[in-house]
VEXMARGU-226934 format. One line per 3 residues: for each residue x, y, z of C-alpha. Coordinates in nm, 2 decimals, m for minus. Layout:
BEGIN
X,Y,Z  ...
//
This chain:
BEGIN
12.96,8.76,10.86  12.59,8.90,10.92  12.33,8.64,10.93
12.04,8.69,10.67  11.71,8.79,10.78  11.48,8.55,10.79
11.19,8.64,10.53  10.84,8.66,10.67  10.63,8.75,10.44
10.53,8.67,10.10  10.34,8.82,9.82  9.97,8.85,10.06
10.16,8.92,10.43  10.28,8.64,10.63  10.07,8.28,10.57
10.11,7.98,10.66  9.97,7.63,10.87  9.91,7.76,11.21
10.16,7.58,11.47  10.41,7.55,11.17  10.48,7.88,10.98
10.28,8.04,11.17  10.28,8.03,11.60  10.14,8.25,11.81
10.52,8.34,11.94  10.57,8.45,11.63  10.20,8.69,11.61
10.36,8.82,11.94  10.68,8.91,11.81  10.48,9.11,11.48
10.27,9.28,11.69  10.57,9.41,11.91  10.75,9.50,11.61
10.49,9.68,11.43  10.49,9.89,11.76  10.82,9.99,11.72
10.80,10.05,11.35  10.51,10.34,11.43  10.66,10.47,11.73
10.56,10.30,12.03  10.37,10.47,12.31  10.05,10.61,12.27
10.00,10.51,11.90  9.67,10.30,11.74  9.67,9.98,11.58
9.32,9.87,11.43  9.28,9.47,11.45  9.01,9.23,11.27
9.03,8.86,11.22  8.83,8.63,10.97  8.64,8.33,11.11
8.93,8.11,11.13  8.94,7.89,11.52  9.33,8.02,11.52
9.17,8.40,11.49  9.06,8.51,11.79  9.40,8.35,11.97
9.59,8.56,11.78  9.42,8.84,11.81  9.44,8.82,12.17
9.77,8.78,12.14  9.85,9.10,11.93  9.67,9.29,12.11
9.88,9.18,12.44  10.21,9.23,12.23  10.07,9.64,12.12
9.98,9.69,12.48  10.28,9.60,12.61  10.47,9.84,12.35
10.28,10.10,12.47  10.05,10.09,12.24  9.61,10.15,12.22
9.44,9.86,12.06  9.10,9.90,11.84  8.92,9.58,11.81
8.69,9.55,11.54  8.64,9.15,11.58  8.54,8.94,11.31
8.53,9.14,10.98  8.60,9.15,10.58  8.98,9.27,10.52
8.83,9.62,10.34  8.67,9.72,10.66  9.01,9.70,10.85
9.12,9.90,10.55  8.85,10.19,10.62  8.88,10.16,11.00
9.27,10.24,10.98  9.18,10.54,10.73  8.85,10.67,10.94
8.99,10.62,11.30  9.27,10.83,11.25  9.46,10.51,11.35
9.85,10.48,11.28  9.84,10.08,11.14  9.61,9.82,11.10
9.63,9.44,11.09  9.40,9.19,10.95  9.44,8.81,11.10
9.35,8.61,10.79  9.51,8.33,10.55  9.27,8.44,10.24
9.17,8.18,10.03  9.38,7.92,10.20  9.22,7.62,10.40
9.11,7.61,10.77  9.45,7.50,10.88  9.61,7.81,10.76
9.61,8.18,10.91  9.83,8.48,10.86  9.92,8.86,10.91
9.82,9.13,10.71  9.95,9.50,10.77  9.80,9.83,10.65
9.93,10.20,10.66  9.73,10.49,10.82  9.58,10.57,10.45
9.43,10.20,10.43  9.69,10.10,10.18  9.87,9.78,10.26
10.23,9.78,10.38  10.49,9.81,10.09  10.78,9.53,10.06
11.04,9.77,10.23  10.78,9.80,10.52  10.78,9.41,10.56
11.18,9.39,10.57  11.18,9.65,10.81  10.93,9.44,11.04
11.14,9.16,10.93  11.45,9.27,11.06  11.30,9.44,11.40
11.16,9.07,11.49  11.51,8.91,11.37  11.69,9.15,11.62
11.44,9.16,11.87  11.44,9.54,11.87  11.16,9.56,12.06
11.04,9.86,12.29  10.85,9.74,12.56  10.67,9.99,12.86
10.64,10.01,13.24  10.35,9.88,13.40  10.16,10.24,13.39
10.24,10.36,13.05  10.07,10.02,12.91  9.81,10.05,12.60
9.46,10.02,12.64  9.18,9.79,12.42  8.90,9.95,12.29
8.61,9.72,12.07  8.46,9.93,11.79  8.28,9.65,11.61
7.98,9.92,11.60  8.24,10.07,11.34  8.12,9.81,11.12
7.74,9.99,11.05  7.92,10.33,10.91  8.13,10.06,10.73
7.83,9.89,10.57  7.68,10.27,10.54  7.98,10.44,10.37
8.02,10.15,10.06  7.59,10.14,9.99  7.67,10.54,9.93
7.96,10.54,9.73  7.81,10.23,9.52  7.52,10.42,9.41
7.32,10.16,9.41  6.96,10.20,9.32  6.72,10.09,9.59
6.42,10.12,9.37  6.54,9.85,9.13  6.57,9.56,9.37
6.75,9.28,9.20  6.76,8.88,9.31  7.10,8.84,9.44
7.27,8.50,9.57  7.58,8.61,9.77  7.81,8.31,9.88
7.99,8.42,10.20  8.21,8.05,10.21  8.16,8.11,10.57
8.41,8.35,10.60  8.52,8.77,10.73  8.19,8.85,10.44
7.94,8.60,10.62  7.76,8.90,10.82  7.86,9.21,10.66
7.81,9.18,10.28  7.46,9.03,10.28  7.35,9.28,10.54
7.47,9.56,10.26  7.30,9.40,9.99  6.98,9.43,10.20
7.03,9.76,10.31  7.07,9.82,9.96  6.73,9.73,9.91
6.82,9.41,9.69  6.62,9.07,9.75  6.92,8.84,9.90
6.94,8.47,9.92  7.28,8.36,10.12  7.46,8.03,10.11
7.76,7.98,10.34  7.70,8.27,10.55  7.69,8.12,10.87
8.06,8.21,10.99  8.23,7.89,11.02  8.66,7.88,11.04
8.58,7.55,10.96  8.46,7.61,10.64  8.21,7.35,10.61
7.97,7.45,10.26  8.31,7.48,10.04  8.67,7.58,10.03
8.71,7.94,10.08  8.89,8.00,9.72  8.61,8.13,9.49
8.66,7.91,9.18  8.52,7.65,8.97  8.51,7.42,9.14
8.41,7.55,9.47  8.13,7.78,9.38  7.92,7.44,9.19
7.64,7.52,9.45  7.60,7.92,9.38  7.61,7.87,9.01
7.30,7.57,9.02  7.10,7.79,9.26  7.13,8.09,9.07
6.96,7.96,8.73  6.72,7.71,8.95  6.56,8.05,9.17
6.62,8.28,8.84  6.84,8.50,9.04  6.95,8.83,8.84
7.31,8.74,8.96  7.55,8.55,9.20  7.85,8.72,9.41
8.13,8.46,9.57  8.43,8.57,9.81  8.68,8.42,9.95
8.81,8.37,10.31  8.84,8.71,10.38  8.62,8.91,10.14
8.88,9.13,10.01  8.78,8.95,9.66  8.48,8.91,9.47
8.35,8.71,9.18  8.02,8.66,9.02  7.80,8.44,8.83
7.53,8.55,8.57  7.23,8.51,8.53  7.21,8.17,8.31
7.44,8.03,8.64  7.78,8.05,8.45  8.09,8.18,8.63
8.15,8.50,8.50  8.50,8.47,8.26  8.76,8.68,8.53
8.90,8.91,8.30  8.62,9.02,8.16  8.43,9.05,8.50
8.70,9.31,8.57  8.69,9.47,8.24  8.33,9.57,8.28
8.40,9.73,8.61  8.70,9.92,8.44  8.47,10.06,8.15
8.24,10.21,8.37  8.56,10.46,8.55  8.73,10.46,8.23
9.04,10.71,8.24  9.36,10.54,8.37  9.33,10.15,8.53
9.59,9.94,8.63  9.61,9.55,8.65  9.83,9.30,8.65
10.07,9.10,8.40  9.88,8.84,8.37  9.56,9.02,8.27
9.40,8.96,7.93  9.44,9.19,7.62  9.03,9.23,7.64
9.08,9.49,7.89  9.36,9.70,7.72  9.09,9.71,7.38
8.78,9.83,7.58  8.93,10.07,7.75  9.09,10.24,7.39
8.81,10.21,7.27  8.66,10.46,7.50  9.02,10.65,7.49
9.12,10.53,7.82  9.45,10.31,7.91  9.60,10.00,8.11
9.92,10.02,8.30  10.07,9.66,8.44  10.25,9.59,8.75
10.39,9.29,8.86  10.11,9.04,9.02  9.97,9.14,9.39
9.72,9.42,9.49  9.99,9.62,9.68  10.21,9.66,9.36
9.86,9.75,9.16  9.77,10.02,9.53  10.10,10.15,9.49
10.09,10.22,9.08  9.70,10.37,9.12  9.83,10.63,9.40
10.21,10.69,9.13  9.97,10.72,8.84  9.61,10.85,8.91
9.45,10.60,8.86  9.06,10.59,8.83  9.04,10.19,8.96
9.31,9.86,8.92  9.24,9.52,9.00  9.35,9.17,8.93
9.15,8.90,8.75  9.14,8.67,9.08  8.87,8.93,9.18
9.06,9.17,9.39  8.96,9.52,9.33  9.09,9.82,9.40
8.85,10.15,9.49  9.03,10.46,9.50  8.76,10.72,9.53
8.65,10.49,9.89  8.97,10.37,10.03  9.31,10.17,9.93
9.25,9.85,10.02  9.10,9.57,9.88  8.76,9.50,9.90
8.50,9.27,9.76  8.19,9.39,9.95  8.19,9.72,9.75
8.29,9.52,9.42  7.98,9.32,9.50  7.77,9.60,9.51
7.95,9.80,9.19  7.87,9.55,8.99  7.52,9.44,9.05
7.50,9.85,8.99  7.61,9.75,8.64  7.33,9.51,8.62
7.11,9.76,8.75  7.23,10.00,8.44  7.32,9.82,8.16
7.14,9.48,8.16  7.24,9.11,8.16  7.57,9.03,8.28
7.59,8.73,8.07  7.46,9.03,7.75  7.77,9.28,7.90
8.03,8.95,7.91  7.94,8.84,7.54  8.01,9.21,7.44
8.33,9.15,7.54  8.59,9.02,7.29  8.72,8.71,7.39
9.06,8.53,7.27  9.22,8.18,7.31  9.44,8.14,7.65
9.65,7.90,7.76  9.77,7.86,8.11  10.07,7.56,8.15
10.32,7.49,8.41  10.66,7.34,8.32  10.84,7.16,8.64
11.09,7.39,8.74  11.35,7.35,9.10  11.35,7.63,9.32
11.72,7.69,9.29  11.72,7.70,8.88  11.43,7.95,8.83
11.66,8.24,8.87  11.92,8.13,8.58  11.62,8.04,8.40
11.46,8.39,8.43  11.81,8.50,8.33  11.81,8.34,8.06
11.43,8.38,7.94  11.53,8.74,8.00  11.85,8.75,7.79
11.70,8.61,7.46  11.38,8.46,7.49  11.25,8.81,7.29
11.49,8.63,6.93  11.24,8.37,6.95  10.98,8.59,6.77
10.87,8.85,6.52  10.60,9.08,6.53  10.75,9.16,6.85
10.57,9.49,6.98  10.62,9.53,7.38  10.85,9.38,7.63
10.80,9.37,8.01  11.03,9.26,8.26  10.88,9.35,8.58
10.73,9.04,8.68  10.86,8.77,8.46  10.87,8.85,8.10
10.58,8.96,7.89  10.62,8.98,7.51  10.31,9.19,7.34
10.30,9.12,6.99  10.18,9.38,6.69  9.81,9.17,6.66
9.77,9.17,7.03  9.89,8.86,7.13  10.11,8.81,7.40
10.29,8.59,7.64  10.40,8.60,7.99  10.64,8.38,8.13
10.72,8.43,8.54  10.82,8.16,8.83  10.54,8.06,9.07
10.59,8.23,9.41  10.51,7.91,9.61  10.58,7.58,9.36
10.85,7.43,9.17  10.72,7.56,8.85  10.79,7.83,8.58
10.43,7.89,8.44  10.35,7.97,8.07  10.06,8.20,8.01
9.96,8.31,7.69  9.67,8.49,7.50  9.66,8.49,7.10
9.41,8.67,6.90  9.37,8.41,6.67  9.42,7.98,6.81
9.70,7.94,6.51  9.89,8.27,6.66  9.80,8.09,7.00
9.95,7.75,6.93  10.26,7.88,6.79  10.34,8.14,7.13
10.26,7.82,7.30  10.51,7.57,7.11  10.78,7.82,7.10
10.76,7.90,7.47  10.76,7.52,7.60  11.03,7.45,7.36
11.25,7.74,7.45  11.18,7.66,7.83  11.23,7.30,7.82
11.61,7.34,7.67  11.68,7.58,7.94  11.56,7.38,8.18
//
């Protein structure tokens, strides 16, 4: 009987606590099998690292396990995840790899992988690194066909450069921005392109820090209490926020209020209109905007590589998720919050207030719950939910299955109902056009799911 493969990574590359999930035996073994997967000898692997103490071990460490394949290492240092994205694309290199854990505390690091064309690397990619580091299928040189380690770090200015250009950004209308680094991959890089966009920028958190001393590196509520006070108290035209690794980017407006996620993403998709593509979980506020200006949503399952992959399928004009990753096609496939920040004070520039284009938005009652759920019942739950869960309702309009199930209902409702990744949970999340529409989706979903479960 053939042993299973054990799986590395998850739905954002391989995280976990350093010294636990992830060791630097195991960074060696990636890096040797990503060497393998592109062929070894004389091929380029791009590498950057957020601020994180773990980073700059492990990017030693990679490095030595490419060189030792055979293979030429491009150090870029400590940068956002977008501008290994770029580098891969613009270096002509044959993979890239970003050393980051994302929005996860200091403890925490992780592997990110990227093809030639900046996208990330697809599921089947991952199982095939998976099962090169299971068999230990490496390819390893002689001691005079080993790589060679080049820095390009000055890579970074044409970086900075090439998103102020395609942004199209208006120097001559110099806004007040707050940009909230969290001491993180953006800490150098994204106020530097605000300011060489000619906007009038106040930082918090930008000194890089893997510690993460000013706040948690998730950009939420909670965390971003500081950037919302300072931003009414200066009467700054808007507040930016990113996470550990600055491939996301969220904003506050002008009255200090976090900007509502959904919508946030909705005005970015109005202004590409055409074909955009999100996730699930996205709110019905996007899909009317964009009919209204004859465009349309497609939905993939949630992650930014399913959203890459459906934007190259479909043409796409832009896709994103609501937790502030978006995705710029006419720049580069990956990720990045450093152009999203600059897009959308662009916006401000054009069309006003953000708070004026947020209240333009339509907004509808939601409802995000958890039920308790064990690990090894969510799959004859999803079965099940699957199976009938549709009979519960009327009105029915739409049904997707490709992350969970999503009902769409004729008024524009709809509920999605999809097992958490990483927790013992089956989560509930609902959107109703009207709170009597809401309240029933929601008592008819935690009723159906607690007799299953």
């Amino acid at each position: 009987m053939t042993a299973s493969i054990p799986k590395l990574f998850g739905t954002s590359g391989i995280r976990g606590e350093y010294q636990k999930e992830v060791t630097p035996e195991l960074a060696l073994d990636v890096a040797r099998a990503l060497a393998k997967y592109i062929g070894g000898k004389g091929k380029k692997v791009v590498i950057g690292r957020d601020t994180r103490t773990t980073g700059k071990l492990l990017e030693n460490i990679m490095s030595a396990g490419l060189q030792e394949c055979g293979c030429d290492v491009l150090i870029l240092g400590m940068v956002p995840t977008p501008t290994v994205g770029y580098a891969t694309l613009k270096k002509g290199a044959d993979a890239g790899i970003m050393i980051t854990a994302s929005h996860n505390p200091s403890k925490y690091n992780g592997i990110k992988l990227w093809n030639a064309d900046g996208l990330a690397y697809k599921q089947e990619q991952e199982r095939e690194i998976e099962k090169i580091v299971h068999e230990k299928a490496f390819e390893k040189v002689g001691w005079d066909e080993i790589g060679k380690e080049y820095d390009i770090s000055p890579f970074k200015d044409e970086y900075v450069d090439a998103i102020i250009e395609i942004s199209k950004i208006d120097s001559s209308k110099p806004l007040k921005v707050v940009v909230d680094c969290a001491s993180g991959a953006g800490s150098e890089l994204s106020p530097e392109a605000l300011r060489r966009a000619g906007m009038d920028v106040i930082t918090l958190n930008a000194q890089p820090d893997g510690f993460f001393p000013g706040r948690n590196p998730e950009p939420n509520s909670a965390n971003l209490q500081e950037l919302m006070k300072t931003v009414k108290v200066i009467g700054a035209d808007i507040g930016l926020a990113h996470d550990g690794d600055a491939d996301r980017m969220i904003a506050v407006d002008e009255k200090g209020n976090l900007s509502d996620f959904d919508k946030l993403l909705t005005i970015m998709a109005k202004e590409f209109g055409g074909t955009v593509v999100t996730t699930v979980d996205a709110s019905a506020c996007l899909d009317t905007e964009m009919k209204k200006m004859g465009g349309n949503v497609l939905r993939t399952p949630v992650g930014d590589v399913h959203v890459a992959e459906s934007i190259n399928e479909n043409g796409a004009t832009f896709g994103g998720e609501p937790s502030g990753t978006w995705l710029h096609p006419d720049f580069c496939m990956c990720p990045d919050g450093l152009l999203s920040g600059l897009r959308i004070v662009k916006c401000v520039q054009d069309h006003g207030k953000l708070s004026e284009q947020l209240g333009a938005i339509e907004s509808y009652p939601t409802i995000r719950e958890k039920v308790t759920c064990p690990n090894d019942k969510k799959e004859s739950v999803m079965e099940c939910v699957e199976a009938s869960f549709v009979d519960e309702f009327e009105d029915v309009d739409e049904i997707l299955t490709i992350d969970g199930v999503r009902i769409s209902f004729t008024d524009g409702s709809w509920v999605l109902i999809r097992p958490s990744g990483t927790e013992p949970y089956v989560r509930i999340t609902a959107e109703g056009k009207t709170q009597e529409h809401l309240d029933k989706i929601e008592n008819i979903s935690k009723n159906f799911l607690s007799k299953l479960i």
